[in-house]
RONUBA-396743 format. One record per residue (C-alpha): residue in three letters; x, y, z. Coordinates in pm, whole numbers, padded with zeros to 5 digits, always signed. Example, Ala and Ser with C-alpha at 12.3 -4.5 7.8 and 13.67 -1.06 7.14 Angstrom:
residues 2
Ala+01230-00450+00780
Ser+01367-00106+00714
This chain:
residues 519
Unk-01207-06201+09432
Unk-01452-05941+09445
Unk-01570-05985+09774
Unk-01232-05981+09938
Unk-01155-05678+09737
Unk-01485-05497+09923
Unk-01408-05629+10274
Unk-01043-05431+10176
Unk-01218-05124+10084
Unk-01449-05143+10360
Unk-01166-05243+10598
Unk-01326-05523+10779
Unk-01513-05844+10667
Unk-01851-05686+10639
Unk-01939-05906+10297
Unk-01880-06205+10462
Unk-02075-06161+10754
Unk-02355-05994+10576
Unk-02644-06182+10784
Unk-02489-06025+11077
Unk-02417-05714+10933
Unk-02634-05377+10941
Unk-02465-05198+10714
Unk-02501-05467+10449
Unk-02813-05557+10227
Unk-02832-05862+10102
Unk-03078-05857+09754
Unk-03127-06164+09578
Unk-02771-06133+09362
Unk-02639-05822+09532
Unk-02488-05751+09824
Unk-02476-05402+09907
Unk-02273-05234+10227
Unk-02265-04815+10322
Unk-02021-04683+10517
Unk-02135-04549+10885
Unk-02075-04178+10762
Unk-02260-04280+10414
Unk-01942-04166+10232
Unk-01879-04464+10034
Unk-02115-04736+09906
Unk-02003-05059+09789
Unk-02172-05348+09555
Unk-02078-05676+09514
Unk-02276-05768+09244
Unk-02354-06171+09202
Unk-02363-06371+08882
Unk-02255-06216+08580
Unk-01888-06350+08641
Unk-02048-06683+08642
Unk-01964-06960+08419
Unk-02293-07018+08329
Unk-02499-06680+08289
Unk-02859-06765+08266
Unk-03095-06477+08112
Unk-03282-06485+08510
Unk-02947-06449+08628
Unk-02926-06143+08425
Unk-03212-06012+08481
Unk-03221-06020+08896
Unk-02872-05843+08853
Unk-02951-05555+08661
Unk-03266-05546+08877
Unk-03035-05563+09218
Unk-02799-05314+09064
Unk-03074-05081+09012
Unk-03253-05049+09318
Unk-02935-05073+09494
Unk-02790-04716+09324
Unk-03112-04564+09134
Unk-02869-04246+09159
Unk-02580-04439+08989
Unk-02262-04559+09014
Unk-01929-04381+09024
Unk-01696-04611+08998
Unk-01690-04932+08831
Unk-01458-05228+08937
Unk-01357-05493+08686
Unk-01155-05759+08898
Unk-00914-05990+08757
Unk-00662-06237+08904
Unk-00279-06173+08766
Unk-00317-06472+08552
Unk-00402-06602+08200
Unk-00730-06450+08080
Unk-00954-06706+07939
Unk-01206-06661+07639
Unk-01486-06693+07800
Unk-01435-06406+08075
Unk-01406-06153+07757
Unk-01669-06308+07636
Unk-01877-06244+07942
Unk-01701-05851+07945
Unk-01812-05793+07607
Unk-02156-05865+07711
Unk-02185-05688+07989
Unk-02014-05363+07895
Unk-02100-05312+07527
Unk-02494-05451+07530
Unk-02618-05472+07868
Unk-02499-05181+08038
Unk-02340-04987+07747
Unk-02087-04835+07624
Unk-02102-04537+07901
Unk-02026-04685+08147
Unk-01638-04761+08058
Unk-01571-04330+08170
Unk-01630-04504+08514
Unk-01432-04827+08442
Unk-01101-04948+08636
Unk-00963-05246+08597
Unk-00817-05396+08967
Unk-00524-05659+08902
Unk-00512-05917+09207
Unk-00191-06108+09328
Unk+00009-05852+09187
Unk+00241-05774+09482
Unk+00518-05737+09267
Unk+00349-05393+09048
Unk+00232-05262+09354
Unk+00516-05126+09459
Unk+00660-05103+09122
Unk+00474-04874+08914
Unk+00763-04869+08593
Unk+00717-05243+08557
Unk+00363-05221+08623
Unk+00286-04995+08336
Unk+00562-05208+08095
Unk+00385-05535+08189
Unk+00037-05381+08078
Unk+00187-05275+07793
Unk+00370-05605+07660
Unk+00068-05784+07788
Unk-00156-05572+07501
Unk+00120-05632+07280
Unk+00133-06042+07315
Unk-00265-06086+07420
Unk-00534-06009+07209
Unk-00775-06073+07524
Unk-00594-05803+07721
Unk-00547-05603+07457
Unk-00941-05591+07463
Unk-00967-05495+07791
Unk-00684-05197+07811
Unk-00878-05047+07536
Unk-01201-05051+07758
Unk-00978-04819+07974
Unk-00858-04584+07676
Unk-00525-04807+07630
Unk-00462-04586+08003
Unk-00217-04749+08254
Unk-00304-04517+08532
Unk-00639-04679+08540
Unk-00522-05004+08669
Unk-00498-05048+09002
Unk-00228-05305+09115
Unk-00327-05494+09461
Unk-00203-05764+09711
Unk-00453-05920+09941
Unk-00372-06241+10085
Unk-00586-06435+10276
Unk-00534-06324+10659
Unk-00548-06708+10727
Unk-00304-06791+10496
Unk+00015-06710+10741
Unk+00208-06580+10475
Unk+00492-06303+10580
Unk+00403-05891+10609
Unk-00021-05949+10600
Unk-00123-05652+10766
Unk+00161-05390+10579
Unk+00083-05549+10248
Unk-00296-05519+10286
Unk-00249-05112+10418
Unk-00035-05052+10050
Unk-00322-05224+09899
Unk-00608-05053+10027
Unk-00409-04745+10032
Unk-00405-04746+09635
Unk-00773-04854+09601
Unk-00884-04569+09850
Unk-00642-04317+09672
Unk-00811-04391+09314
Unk-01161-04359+09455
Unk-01066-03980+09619
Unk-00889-03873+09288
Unk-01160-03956+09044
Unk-01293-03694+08870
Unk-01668-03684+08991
Unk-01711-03334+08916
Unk-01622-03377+08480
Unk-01713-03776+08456
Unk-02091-03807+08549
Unk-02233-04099+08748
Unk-02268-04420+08503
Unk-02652-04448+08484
Unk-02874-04739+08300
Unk-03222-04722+08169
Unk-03344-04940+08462
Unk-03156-04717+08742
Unk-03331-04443+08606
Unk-03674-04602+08669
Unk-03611-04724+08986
Unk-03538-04350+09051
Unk-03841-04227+08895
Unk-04080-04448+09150
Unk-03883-04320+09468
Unk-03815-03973+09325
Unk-03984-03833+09665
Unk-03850-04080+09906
Unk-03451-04041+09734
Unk-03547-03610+09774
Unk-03639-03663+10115
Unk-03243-03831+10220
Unk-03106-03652+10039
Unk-03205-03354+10259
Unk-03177-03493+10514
Unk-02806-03643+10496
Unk-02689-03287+10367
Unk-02882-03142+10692
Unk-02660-03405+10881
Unk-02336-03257+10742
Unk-02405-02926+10761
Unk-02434-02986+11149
Unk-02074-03146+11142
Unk-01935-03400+11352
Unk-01980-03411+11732
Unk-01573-03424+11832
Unk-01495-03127+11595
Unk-01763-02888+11686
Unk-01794-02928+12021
Unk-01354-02904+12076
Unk-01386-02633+11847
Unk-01646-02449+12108
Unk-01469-02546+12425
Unk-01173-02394+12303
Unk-01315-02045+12207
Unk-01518-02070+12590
Unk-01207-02180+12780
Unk-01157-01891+13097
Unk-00799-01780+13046
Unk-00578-01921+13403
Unk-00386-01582+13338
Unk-00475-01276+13189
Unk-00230-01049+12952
Unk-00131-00702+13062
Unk-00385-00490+12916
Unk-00270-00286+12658
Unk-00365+00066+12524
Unk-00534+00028+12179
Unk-00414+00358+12035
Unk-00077+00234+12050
Unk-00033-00150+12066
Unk+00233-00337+12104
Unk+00436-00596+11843
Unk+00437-00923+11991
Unk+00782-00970+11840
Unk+00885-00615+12013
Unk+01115-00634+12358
Unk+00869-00576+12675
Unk+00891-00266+12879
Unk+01070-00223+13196
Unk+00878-00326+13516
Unk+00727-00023+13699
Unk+00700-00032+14071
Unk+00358-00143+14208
Unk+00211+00088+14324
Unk-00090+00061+14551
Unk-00425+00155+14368
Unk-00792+00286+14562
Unk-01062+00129+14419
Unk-01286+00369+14232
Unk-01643+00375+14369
Unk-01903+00194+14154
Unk-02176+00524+14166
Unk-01903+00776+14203
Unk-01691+00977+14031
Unk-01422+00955+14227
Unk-01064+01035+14133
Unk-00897+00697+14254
Unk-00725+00514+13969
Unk-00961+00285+13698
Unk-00882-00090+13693
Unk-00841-00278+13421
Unk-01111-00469+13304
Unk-01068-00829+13386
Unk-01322-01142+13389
Unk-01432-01251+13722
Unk-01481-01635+13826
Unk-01824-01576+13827
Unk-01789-01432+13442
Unk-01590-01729+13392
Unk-01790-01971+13535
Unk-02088-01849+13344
Unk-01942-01809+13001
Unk-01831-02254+13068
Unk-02179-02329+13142
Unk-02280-02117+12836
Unk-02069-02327+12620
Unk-02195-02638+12747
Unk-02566-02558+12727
Unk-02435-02444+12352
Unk-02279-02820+12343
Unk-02532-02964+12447
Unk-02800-02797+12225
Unk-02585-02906+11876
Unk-02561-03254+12032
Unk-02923-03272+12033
Unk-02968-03107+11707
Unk-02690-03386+11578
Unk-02913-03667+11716
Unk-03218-03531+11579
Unk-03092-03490+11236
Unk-02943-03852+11233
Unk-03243-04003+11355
Unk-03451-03747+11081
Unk-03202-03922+10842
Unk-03203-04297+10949
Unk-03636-04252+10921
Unk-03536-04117+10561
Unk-03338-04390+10454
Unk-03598-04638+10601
Unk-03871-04532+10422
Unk-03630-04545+10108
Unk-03556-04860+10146
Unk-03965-04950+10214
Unk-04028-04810+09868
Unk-03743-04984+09670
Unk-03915-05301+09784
Unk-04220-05170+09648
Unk-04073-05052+09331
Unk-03899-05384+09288
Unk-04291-05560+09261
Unk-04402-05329+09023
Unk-04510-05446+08719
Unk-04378-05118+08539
Unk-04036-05214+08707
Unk-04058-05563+08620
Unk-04152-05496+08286
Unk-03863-05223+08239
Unk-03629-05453+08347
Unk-03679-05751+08175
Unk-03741-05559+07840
Unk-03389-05424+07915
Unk-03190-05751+07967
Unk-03378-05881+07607
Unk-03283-05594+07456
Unk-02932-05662+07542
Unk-02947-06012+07435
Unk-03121-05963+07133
Unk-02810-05734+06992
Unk-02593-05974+07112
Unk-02766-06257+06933
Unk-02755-06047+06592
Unk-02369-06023+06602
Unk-02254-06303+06740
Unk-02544-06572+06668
Unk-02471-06603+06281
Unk-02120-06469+06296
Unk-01870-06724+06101
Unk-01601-06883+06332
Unk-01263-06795+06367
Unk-00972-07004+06204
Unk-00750-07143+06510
Unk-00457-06930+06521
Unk-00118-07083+06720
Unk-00049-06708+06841
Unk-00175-06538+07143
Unk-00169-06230+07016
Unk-00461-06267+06695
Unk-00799-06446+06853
Unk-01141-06369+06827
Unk-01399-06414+07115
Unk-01681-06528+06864
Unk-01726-06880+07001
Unk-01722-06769+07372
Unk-01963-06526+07278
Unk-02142-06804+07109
Unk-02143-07014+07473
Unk-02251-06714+07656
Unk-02541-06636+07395
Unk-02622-07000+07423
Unk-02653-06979+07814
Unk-02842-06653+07815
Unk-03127-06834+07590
Unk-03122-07151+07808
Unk-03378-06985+08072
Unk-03578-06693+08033
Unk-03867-06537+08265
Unk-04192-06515+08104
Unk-04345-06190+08184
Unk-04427-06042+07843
Unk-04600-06166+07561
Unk-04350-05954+07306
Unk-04046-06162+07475
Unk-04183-06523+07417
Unk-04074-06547+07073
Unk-03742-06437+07094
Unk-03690-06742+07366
Unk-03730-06975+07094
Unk-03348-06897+06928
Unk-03092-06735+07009
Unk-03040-06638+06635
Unk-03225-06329+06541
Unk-03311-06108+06257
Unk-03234-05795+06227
Unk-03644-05707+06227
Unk-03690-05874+06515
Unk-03380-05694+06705
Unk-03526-05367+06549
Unk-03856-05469+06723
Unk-03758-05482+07066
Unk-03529-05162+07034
Unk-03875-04975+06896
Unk-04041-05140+07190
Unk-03848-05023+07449
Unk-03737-04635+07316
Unk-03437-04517+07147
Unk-03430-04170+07344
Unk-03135-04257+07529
Unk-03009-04587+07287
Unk-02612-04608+07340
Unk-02419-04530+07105
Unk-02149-04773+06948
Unk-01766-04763+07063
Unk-01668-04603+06745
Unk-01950-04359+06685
Unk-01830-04268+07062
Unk-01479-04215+06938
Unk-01572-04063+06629
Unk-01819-03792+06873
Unk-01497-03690+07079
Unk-01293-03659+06804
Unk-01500-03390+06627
Unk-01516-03212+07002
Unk-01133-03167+06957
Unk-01139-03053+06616
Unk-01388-02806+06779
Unk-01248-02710+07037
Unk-00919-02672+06896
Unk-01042-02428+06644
Unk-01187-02232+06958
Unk-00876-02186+07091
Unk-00779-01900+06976
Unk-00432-01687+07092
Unk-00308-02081+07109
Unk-00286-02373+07404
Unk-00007-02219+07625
Unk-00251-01870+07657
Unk-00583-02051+07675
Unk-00445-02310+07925
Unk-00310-02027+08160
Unk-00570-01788+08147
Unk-00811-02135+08234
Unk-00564-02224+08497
Unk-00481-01875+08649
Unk-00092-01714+08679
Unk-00047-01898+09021
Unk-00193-02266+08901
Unk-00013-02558+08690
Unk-00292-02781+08652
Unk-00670-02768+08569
Unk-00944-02874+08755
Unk-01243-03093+08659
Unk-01429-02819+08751
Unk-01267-02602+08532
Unk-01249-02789+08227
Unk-01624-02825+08267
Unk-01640-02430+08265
Unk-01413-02413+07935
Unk-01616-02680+07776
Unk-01960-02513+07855
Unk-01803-02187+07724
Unk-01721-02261+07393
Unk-02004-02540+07384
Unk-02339-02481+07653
Unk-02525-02814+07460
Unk-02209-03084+07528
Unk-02320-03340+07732
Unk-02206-03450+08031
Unk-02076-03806+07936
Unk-01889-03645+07642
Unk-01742-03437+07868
Unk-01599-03682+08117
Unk-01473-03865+07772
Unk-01253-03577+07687
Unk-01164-03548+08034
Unk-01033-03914+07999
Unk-00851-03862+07715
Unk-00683-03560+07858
Unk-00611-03658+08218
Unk-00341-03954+08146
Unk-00247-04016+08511
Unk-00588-04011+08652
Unk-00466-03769+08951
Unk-00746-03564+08899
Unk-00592-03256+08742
Unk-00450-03175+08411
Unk-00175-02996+08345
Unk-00016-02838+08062
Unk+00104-03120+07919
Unk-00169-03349+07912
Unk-00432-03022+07780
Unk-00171-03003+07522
Unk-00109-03355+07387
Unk-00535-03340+07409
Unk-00585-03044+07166
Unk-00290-03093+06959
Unk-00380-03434+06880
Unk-00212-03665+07058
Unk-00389-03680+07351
Unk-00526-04032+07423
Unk-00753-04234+07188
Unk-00891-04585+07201
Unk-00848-04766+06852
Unk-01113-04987+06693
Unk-01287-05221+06929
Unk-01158-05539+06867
Unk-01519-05733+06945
């Protein structure tokens, strides 16, 4: 489940000892753990995977969600048991990725496939079982094309239960982990933006100062560096040296690699005088135990002084993050907040009550492949309008019915804005596709030439950083999600990079593309 699947990432059981736990916050339907070094955070949100999803339910998750990354999420985790998919989890998808949080946030979407020891290991099966699977199951067929019909973004686990005494526990949990952590470094966070809702975008807005302020603070803490590393790295330069080298002349120096020169005969030296000018012999300059002793002490002082400066930032930091974390409990009383959110969550329900309240019901079909997810939809539209919070007169009357008219969806999508309304999956697909057409036209002197004079004579692959730079080039106005979609399309094995190939198949048109959504 989901919260064995965090304690993996995290590598210890921090989700289920989260009352005794620092690192994790527990909200009212999300739990939420950071790393010590703040490098990853992790949510494991609370009730949308519920049988029964409740419109309060909803409505404290989104909430949750929001305050818990105003700044956004990277990467999404859809967890599923290697086992039949039932109606009513696609149903439950549907909702949650096509009205509530929209269709943006699939860029960030990875499907994780548990008890699946088997594919772990075996990534040629793996990628023909997800591909019969779409072939035989319309429900899974659903959800590969929420990943752009991509194999590479399934991720293939095998995490048994530590008490269950079952053979190879530890080895089986390190390949596991070791393909969740190795998705997380390779995705593409410099093309595919953060997925970011209407809601996390207030919550961002009332702690704009108090998000600035850690933010400045944790990048002060890195720029510092870490304690071990810094502090080796000056004890090594300050080490006194037990022997000293010969010295040698610098007008003519010596190849390391070259044979040494005979050994001359001592010979015995008089000291010059420190006034005079006297014509004894010069010695060579060497470093006295006092010089040595004084250059150590040096480096500790210098220790000691970055060690303080360390502390000082960290406990600059931890004051930051405090005061966050004061103001996200004030934001999450605020009636604008409140407002915002609820709005939000009836938006989503009132589009999902236009198409699926009214919509006719399937025939029974005897074949797994053909279904529909109509009457699922049709439970989870029934549950959503079972309980509702009443903290706006403009929601009351859409509590009354979960069938709406198309006026009354159109009023609550006036109400709430349509600067940043989401668009449909196919009027996505239909925006990427003309960004091909475009950009193919703009490549002119042809793919192989374009590609390397992107890549550079000594590269084979693109970065996301580059791609970015040839997008912006031949189009400064594309936007950043539309970006990361073409980056999707082009990047087939998710490693982060994109070589020839894959840039290729992208602009020559037969780079990935999702068909029709089937909801």
């Amino acid at each position: 489940g989901k919260s064995s699947l965090g304690n993996l990432i995290a590598g210890s059981s921090v989700f289920e000892a989260a009352d005794d736990t620092a690192s994790v916050t527990n909200l009212d339907s999300v739990m939420r753990y950071e790393a010590p070094d703040a490098s990853l955070v992790l949510l494991d949100t609370i009730g949308l995977g519920d049988t029964e999803i409740d419109q309060d339910k909803v409505v404290a998750s989104i909430r949750d969600v929001a305050l818990s990354a105003p700044c956004g999420i990277d990467v999404l985790l859809f967890v599923m048991r290697h086992a039949r998919i039932t109606d009513d989890a696609i149903a439950r998808l549907i909702y949650v990725t096509e009205y509530l949080w929209g269709q943006e946030c699939l860029l960030n979407l990875y499907i994780v496939v548990t008890f699946a020891s088997r594919y772990l290991v075996r990534k040629d099966e793996a990628v023909q079982w997800i591909e019969r699977q779409a072939e035989i199951n319309w429900r899974f067929k659903h959800i590969y094309n929420l990943v752009g019909n991509n194999p590479s973004r399934f991720i293939f686990i095998d995490n048994p239960d530590p008490m269950s005494e079952e053979p190879n526990i530890p080895q089986r949990q390190a390949a596991s982990q070791a393909a969740i952590m190795k998705t997380l470094v390779l995705h593409p966070r410099d093309v595919v933006p953060p997925f970011t809702h209407a809601i996390m975008k207030k919550a961002r807005q009332l702690s704009e100062n108090e998000l600035r302020e850690v933010e400045l603070r944790q990048q002060e803490v890195q720029d510092l560096g870490n304690d071990s590393e810094k502090d080796s790295t000056a004890a090594s330069e300050t080490k006194p040296k037990e022997q000293e080298e010969s010295p040698v002349d610098s007008a003519s120096p010596v190849d390391s690699a070259s044979p040494a020169p005979p050994a001359k005969k001592k010979e015995k030296k008089t000291p010059r005088s420190s006034t005079g000018s006297g014509k004894g012999p010069k010695l060579s300059p060497r470093a006295s135990p006092r010089a040595d002793k004084d250059k150590a002490s040096s480096a500790e002082k210098t220790a000691a002084e970055l060690r303080e400066k360390r502390m000082q930032a960290r406990r600059k930091r931890e004051a930051a993050e405090k005061a966050l974390r004061k103001r996200l409990e004030e934001v999450k009383v605020n009636k604008e907040f409140q407002d915002t959110v609820v709005m939000e969550a009836e938006r989503a329900r009132a589009k999902f009550a236009h198409v699926y309240a009214a919509a006719p019901d399937p025939e029974p079909s005897k074949s797994a492949a053909s279904g529909s997810p109509v009457i699922a939809c049709k439970r989870v539209l029934g549950s959503l309008s079972k309980s509702i919070s009443k903290r706006m007169s403009i929601t009351s009357k859409l509590q009354t019915s979960p069938r709406l008219s198309q006026a009354e969806a159109r009023k609550v999508e006036l109400f709430t804005g349509d600067d940043d309304e989401p668009q449909s999956f196919e009027m996505i697909e239909r925006s990427l596709d003309g960004l091909v057409a475009k950009l193919s036209k703009a490549l002119q002197g042809g793919v192989r030439e374009n590609f390397e004079r992107l890549a550079g004579s000594s590269a084979s692959t693109l970065s996301p950083v580059t791609f970015q730079v040839f997008l912006s080039e031949v189009d400064p106005n594309i936007k950043k999600h539309q970006a990361g979609g073409l980056w999707r399309r082009g990047d087939a094995n998710c490693d982060g990079q994109m070589d020839f190939s894959e840039f290729s198949a992208l602009f020559n048109g037969s780079g990935l593309s999702r068909p029709k959504s089937p909801a």
